[in-house]
N, C-alpha and C positions, 0 to 999 in steps of 0.2 A: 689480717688477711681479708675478714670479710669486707674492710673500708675501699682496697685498694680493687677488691672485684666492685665493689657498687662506682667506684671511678671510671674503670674499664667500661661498665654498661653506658653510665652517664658519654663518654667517650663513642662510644657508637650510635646510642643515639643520636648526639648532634651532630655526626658526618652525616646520619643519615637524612636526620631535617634539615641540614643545609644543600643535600643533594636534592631534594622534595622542592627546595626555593632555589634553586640555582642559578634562575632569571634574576636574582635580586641579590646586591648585598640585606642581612638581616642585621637590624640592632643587636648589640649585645646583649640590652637588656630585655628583649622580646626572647630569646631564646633562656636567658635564665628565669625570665617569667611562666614559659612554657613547661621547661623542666620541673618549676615550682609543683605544677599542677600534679603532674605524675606522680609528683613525694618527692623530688630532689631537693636537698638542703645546699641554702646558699654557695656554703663554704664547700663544699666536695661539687660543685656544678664547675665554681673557677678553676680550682683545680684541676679538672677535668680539661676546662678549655685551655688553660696554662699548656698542661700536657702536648696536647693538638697544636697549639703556635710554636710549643719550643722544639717538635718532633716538625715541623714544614707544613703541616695537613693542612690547616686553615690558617687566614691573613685576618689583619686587624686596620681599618684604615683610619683616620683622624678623626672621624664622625662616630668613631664607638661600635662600627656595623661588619660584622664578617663574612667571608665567602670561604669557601674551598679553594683550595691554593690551585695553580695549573698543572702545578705534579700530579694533584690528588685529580683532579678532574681527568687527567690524561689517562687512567688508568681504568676507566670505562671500560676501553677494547671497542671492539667494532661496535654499532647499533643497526639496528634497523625499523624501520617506523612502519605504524599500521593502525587499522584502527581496532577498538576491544570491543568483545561483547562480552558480560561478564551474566552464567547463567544463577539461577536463587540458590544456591548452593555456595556461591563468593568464589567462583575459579570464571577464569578470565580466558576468553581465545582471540588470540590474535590473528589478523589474516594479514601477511603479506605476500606482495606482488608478485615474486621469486621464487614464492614455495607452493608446494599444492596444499600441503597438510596446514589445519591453522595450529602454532604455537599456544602449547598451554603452559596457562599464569596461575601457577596454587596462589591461592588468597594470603597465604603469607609474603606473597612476591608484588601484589599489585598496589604496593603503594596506595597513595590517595588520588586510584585512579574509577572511573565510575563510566557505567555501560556507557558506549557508544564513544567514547573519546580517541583522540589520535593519538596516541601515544610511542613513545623510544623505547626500545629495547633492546637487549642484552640474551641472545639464545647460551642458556647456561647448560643443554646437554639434552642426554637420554634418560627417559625416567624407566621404570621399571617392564613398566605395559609395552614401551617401544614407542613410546609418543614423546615428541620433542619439547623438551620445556624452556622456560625463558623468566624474564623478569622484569620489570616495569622501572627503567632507566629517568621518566621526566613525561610529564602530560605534556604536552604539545598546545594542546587544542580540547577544551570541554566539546563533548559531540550534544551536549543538551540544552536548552535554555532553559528551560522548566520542568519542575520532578510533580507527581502526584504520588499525596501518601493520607494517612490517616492522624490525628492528632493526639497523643496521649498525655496523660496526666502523669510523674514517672513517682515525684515526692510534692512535699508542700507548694516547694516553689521552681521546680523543675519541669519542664516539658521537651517530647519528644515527637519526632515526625517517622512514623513507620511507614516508608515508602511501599507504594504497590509494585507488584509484580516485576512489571516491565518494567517500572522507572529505574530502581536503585536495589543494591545488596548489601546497604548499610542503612541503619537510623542516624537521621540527624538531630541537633538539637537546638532549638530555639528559645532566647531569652524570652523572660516570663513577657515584659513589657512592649515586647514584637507579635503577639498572635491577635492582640486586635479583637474583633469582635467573636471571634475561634472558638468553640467550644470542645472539650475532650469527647470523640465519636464523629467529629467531623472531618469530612473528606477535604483535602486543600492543595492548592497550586502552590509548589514554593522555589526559589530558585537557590543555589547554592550561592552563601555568598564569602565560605573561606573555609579551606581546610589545611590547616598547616602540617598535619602529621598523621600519619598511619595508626599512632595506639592513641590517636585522640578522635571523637566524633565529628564532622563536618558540621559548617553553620548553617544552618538554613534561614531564608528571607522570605518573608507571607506574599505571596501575588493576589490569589483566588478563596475566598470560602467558597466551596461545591455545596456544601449543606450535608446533613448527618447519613454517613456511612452506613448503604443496604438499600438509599432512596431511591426511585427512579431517576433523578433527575439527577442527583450525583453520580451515582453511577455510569452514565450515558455521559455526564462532562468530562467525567476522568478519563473516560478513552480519547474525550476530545485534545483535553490536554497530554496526554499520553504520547499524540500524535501531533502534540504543538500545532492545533488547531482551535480556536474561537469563534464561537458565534456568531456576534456582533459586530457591527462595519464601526472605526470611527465614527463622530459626528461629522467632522470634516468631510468623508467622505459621504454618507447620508445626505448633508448639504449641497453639494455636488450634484448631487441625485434628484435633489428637490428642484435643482434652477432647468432641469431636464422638460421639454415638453411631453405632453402626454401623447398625444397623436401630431404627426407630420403633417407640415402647410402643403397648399399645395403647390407655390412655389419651388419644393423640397420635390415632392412628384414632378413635378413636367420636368427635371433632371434625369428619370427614370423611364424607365419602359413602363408603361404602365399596364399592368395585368390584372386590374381589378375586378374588370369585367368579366375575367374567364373562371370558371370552376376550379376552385382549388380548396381541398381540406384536408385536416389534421387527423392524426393516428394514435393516441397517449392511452396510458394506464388510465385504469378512473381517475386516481387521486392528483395526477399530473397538472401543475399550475404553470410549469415554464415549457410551451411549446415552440422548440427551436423548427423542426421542421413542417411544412406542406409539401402536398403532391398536389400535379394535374397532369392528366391526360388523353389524349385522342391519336383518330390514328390519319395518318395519311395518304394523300392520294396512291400512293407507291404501294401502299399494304405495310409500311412501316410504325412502328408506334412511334410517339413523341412525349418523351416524357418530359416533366420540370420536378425539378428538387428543389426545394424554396426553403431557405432558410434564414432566421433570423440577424438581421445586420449589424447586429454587437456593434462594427466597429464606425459604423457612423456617429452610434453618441459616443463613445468611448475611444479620444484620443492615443494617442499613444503617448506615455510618461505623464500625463495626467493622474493628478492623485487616486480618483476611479482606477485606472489602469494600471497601476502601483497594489492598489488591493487586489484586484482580479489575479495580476503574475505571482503575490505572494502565497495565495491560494491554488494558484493551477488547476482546481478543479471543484467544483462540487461534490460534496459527500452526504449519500444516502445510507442514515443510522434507520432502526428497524421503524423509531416512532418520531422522526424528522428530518428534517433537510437541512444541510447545514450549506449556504449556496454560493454560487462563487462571485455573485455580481448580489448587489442590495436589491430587497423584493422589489420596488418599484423598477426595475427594470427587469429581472429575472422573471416577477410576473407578469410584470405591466407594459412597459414603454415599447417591450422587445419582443415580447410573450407574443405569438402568431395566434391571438383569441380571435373567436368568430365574429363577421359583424364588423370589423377594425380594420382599417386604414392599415397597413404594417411597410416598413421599409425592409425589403429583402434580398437577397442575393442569390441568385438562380442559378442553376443547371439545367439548361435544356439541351437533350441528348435525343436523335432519331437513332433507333433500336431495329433493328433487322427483325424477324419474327425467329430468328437463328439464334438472336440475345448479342449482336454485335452490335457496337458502337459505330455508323459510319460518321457521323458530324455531329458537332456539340456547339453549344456558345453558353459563355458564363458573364450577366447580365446583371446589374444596379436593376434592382425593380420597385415596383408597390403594388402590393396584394392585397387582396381583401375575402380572408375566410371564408367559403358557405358553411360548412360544415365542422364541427370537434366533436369527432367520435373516441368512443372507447373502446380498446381492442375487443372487449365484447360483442360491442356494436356494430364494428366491422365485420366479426364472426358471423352474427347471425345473418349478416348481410351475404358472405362468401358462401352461407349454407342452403341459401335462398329466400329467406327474407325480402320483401316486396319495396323497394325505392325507389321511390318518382326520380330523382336525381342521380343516386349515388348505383343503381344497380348494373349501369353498366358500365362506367368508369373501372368501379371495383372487378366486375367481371375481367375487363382490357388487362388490369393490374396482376388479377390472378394468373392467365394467360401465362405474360410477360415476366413474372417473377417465379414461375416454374421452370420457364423453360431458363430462367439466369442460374437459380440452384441445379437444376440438370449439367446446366455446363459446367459451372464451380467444378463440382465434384468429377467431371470426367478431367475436369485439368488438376487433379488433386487436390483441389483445397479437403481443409479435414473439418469432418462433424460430429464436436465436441457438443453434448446433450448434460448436460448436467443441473439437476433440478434446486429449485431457489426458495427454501420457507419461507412463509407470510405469518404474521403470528394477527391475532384480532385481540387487541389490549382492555382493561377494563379503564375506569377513569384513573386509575391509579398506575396506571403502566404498567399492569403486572400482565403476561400473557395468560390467556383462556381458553385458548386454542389454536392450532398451529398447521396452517395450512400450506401444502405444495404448489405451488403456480406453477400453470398450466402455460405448457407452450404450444401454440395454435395458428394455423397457416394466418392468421392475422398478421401477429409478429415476424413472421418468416417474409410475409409480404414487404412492409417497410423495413427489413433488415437490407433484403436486395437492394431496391432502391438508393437508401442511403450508399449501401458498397458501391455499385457501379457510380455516383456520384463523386465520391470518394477516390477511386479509382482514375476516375475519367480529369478531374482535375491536379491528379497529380503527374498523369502521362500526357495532359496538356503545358507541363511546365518541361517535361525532357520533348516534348515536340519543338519548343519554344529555343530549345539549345542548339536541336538541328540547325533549324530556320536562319540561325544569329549568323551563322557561315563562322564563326569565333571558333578557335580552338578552346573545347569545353575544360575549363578549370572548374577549382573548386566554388569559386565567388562569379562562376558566369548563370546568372538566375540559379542562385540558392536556395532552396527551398526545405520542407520540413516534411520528412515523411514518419511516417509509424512504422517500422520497421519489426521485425519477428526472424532472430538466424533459428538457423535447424539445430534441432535437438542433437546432445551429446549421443554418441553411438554406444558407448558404454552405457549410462542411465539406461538408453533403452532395452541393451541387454536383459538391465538387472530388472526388467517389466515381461521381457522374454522368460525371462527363467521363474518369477512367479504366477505366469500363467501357465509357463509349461506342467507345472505340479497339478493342475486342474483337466488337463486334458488339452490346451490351447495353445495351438504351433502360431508363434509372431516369428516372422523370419527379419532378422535385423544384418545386413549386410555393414561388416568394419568400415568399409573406404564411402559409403555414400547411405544415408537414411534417405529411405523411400516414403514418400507420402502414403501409396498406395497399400504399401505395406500395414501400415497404420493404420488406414480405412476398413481394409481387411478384418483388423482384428477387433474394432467397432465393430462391423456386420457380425460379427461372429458372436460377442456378446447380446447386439442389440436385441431387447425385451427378455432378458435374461435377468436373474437375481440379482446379476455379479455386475449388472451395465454400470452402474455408476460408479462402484468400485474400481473397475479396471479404467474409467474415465478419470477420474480421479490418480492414477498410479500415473496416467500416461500424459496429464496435463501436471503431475508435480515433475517430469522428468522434461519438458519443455526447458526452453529459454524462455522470459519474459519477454513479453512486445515494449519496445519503448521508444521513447522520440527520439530526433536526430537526423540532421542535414545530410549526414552519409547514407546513401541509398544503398540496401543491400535488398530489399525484398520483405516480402511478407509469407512464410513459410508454411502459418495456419490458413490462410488461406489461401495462397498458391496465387500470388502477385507479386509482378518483378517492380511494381510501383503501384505506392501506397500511400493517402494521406489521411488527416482527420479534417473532415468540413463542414461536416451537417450539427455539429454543436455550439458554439459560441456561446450560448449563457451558461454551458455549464461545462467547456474545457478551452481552456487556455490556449494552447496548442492550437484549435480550429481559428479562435483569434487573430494569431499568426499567421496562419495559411488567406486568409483573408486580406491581411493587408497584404502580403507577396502578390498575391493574384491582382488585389487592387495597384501596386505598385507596377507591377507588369502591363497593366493594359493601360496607365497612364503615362508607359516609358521612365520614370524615375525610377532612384535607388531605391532600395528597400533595406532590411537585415544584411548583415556581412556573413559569409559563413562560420565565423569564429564568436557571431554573436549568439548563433542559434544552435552551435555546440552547447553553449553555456546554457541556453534558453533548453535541451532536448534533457540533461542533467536535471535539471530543478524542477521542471515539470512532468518528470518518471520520474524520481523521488516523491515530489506530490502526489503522485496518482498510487504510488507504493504504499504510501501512509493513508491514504483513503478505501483502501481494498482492506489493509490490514484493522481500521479503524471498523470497515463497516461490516465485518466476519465477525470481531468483537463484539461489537454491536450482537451480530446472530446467536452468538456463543452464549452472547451475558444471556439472551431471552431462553433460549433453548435450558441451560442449568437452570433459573427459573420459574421455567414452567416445571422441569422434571423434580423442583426441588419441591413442590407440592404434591410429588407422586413416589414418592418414596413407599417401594415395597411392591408397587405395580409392576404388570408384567408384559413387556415387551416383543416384537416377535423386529429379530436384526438379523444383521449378514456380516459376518468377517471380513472385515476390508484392509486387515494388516495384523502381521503375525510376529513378536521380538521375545527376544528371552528376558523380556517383562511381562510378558500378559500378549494378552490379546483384544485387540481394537474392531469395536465393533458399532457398525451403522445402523440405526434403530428405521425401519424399513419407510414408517407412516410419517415423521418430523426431522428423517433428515438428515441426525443428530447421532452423534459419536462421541461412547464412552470407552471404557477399559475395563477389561477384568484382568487383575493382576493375578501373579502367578499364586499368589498367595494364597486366593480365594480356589480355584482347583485343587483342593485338594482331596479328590478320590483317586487322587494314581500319582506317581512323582515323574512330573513333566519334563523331556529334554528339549531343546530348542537347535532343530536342522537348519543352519543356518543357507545350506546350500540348496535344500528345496522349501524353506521359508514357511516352516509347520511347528508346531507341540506337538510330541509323542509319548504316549503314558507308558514307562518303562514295565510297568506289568501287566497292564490290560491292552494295551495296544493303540487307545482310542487316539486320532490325529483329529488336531485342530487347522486350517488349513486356509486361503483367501477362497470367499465365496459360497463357504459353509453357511447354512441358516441355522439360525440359535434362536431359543428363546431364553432373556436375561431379564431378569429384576433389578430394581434402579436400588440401590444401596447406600450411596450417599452420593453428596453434591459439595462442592467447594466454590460458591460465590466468586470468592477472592483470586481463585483460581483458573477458576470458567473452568469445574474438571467436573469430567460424572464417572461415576465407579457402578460399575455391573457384578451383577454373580450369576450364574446360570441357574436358569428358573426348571 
């Protein structure tokens, strides 16, 4: 009895590893090899397979290799394909297109499937909760190239890769004679290079040593690899780089306007080495201003499909980690060739716009130039200059500027755009990267200055390209001057409800209308917060319930700031995206083709993907610093505010760094807590106390999880 049951299991097993390879006929003897492993003996393995050929389920072909017969395959049932997220718990959600809810995958059902993959499935019913479950029919598609994990020692001559986090919810394992220079405690890049079966471990393949687990410098790589991101440029392309001249002939100039002569400087953080944009300007006979936006001309040295340019699109973007720059063009031109430094020759690409004193645009022109810097200030520098600081030069430029970018924010905001304030830690690192303190950056009519500008520049050449469609007399298709805009739809009306209904608990009416979301509505409920406890929390609620801005040749508008046409221009060394709007512009005013619109679908996809994995990479970033600074303060005591209330605990913003931990339900315990899910509180069933969004606390930091980016609070 017991032989004919270990037959049976032997028997389901390898329908199911052959449903796992179903792309492939398998050797016969790879599969009885496999079996070996688990404890199957020879002679009950054939058996077994006997069984299955003489019953129809699997074929045998002349080469010794089996498959699943077409009966057996037929019996799938319907699938549906999507991709998986699989959270550290090993349960698997699937989203697909069809459904609102994602499809959940218990970890007994997910196959040897692994986060982010595209996978077939099989909706197998209702589970108990009323959530729809399903099962993991065939990988489709790996969603990863590269895993990050930590190296272990497991026996004499066995090793294992305990993946982080994000990467993976399974350990692999790697032959003794594959880890290379590896040591047990180091962090490493590895790729998956075969998983045959669900009750077997996946193989892993060495890419990366990171260096020993807890470093700075590991740690900071692993997000990078996390987010399938690297450092370093090939050599090849470096090479590239080098045959680049430093400064422009002047041959190169008398092709351009030349603007050398006139006043023009830059506006950057201190630490700022790639400066894409300058200003100038003066005013006009007429009483109008005339501004220039000058920016860096990426794409003069940077052809298009050039190995350079090949790197720039695979990055899409530059990413700012807490203690580096990971950039999107090699420094010699990020800093140098492109970099608008003072004193410098620079080739650039202009915006000149005469400005009503009203903040209208009436005439513009977008201009091949060569500039030559006066000035690189630092937003400081500009501040003290705005506050009245004494400038042979710059003090009445700056003055025109302040003027003219007040009265641009005045108007924004009466045409609805919205003014999202949300503040940004600075951390001040020791040599060792460890943070030592953790500063708030200050947002200061400096930056408010050069934000306008850049907009209206941004703006003004992307309704220079729908001017451009009028003009054509063409009936406008999708491929008549194509172009790329930055796009933002309106928020879901529901979401904002459910921001209604946790500010209503506080005192705070947000009127959210079913059929149409109001700008002004929104602004409202800013003002009503603003310089309140709770401002960044409710900023925070009402920018998670957004839509993402993203790129894309279909113009639909830009919602957060209340623009029916929208593009990115004023960056090129450090986003991809502006790259492209450059050459369109430049293809237009030479009359030639440019991008198709079906090429800058594909181009709007990859490059909001990129910019998604560098937001998510460079919060990480914040996360990692923020748990290790707190991870030195254990036991200190903090004064926070409630910024989100679950029948786990309560989520709380520590007011001075930032920085948001959890006190779980666990740790309250002076009263036995219920969780209102309808007005989004704790209530202590015998004392009464509510917990609530926007309450101030003071919590003690209790512990930290590195591995986790987590902090745990107790009320102090």
């Amino acid at each position: 009895m017991a032989k004919k049951k270990k037959v049976k299991e032997l028997e389901f097993f390898i329908l199911d590893f052959l449903k796992n390879n179903k792309k492939h006929d398998v050797p016969e003897e790879l599969i009885i090899n496999t079996v070996k492993y688990t404890g199957g003996q020879t002679k009950t393995i054939r058996r077994a397979l006997n069984n299955l050929m003489s019953a129809g389920r699997i074929t045998k072909n002349d080469k010794n290799e089996l498959k699943l017969s077409e009966e057996q395959n037929s019996t799938e049932g319907t699938a549906d394909i999507g991709t998986i997220s699989i959270n550290r718990h090993g349960t698997g959600f699937v989203t697909l297109p069809n459904l609102d809810e994602d499809i959940r995958i218990p970890g007994k059902k997910l196959g040897v499937a692994l986060d982010k993959d595209t996978v077939k499935i099989r909706i197998t019913g209702k589970a108990r909760n009323g959530r729809t479950d399903g099962r993991i029919l065939e990988v489709l598609k790996r969603g990863k190239k590269v895993y990050v994990g930590t190296l272990r020692k497991e026996a004499k001559k066995a090793f294992v890769i305990q993946p982080d986090e994000k990467s993976a919810h399974v350990p692999f394992f790697i032959k003794p004679d594959s880890i290379g220079d590896a040591l047990p405690g180091d962090k490493v890049v590895f790729r998956l290079k075969e998983w045959i079966h669900p009750q077997s471990l996946p193989e892993a393949e060495l890419v990366e040593i990171l260096g020993k687990k807890g470093s700075n410098n590991a740690e900071i790589l692993s997000i990078l690899a996390e987010n399938e991101m690297v450092s370093s440029f090939d050599p090849e392309v470096e090479a590239f780089c080098d045959r680049i001249r430093e400064l422009p002939s002047d041959s190169e100039i008398s092709k351009r306007m030349d603007f050398r002569d006139q006043l023009v400087f830059t506006i950057d953080p201190d630490d700022a080495k790639d400066f894409d944009d300058a200003l100038s300007i003066e005013m006009l006979d007429n009483g109008h201003y005339y501004l220039g936006v000058h920016i860096a001309d990426v794409t003069y040295y940077m052809g298009r499909e050039t190995i350079l340019d090949q790197a720039a699109l695979e990055r899409a973007t530059s990413v700012y980690l807490v203690d580096r720059v990971i950039p999107m063009l090699p420094e010699k031109l990020s800093n140098g060739v492109c970099s608008l430094r003072p004193k410098e020759d620079k080739m650039a690409y202009s915006c000149f716009m005469e400005v009503t004193p009203e903040g209208k645009v009436v005439d513009y022109t977008i201009r091949e130039t060569a500039i030559n810097s006066d000035f690189r200030l630092t937003y400081e520098q500009a501040q003290e200059i705005i506050e009245g600081k004494a400038h042979e030069e710059l003090s009445d430029p700056i003055a025109k500027l302040v003027k003219l970018t007040d009265t641009l924010t005045e108007k924004r905001f009466r045409e609805n755009a919205i003014d999202f304030e949300s503040p940004e830690p600075k951390f001040v690192l020791d040599e060792a990267g460890r943070p030592v303190e953790v500063i708030l950056k200050e947002r200061k009519k400096a930056h408010r200055l050069v934000e306008e500008c850049m907009l209206l520049a941004n703006r003004t050449v992307a309704e220079h390209v729908e001017k451009l469609r009028k003009k054509s007399g063409k009936k406008i298709t999708e491929d008549l001057y194509p172009f790329f805009y930055r796009i933002h739809a309106a928020p879901d009306t529901e979401r904002l409800q459910q921001v209604a209904e946790h500010v209503r608990v506080v005192g705070i009416r947000f009127d959210v209308r079913k059929e149409k979301v109001d700008a002004k509505a929104i602004n409202d409920l800013l003002n009503q917060v603003k310089g309140k406890t709770m401002e960044y929390t409710i900023n925070d609620l009402l920018l998670r319930s957004m839509a993402k801005a993203v790129y894309s040749p279909k113009n639909i508008g830009h919602f957060g700031l209340g623009f029916t046409s929208y593009s990115h221009f004023t960056s090129p060394i450090r986003r991809y995206p502006d790259v492209l709007v450059h050459r369109l512009l430049k293809s237009y005013a030479a009359g030639v083709p440019s991008y198709t619109f079906k090429q800058l679908l594909g181009q709007g996809e990859h490059c909001s993907e990129r910019e998604r994995a560098a937001v998510t990479a460079e919060r990480d970033s914040i996360k990692l610093k923020q748990v290790e600074y707190l991870s030195t303060r254990i036991g200190q005591v903090f004064d926070g505010i409630v910024s989100g209330v679950t029948d786990k605990g309560i989520y709380v913003l520590l007011k001075d760094i930032y920085c948001e931990g959890m006190i779980s339900m666990t740790e309250l315990n002076d009263d036995f807590y219920i969780y209102d899910q309808k007005r989004h509180c704790l209530t202590g069933r015998n004392h009464g106390r509510t917990y609530m969004l926007g309450n101030e606390l003071k919590v003690r930091v209790v512990k930290t999880n590195m591995e986790l980016r987590q902090i745990d609070f107790e009320l102090a």
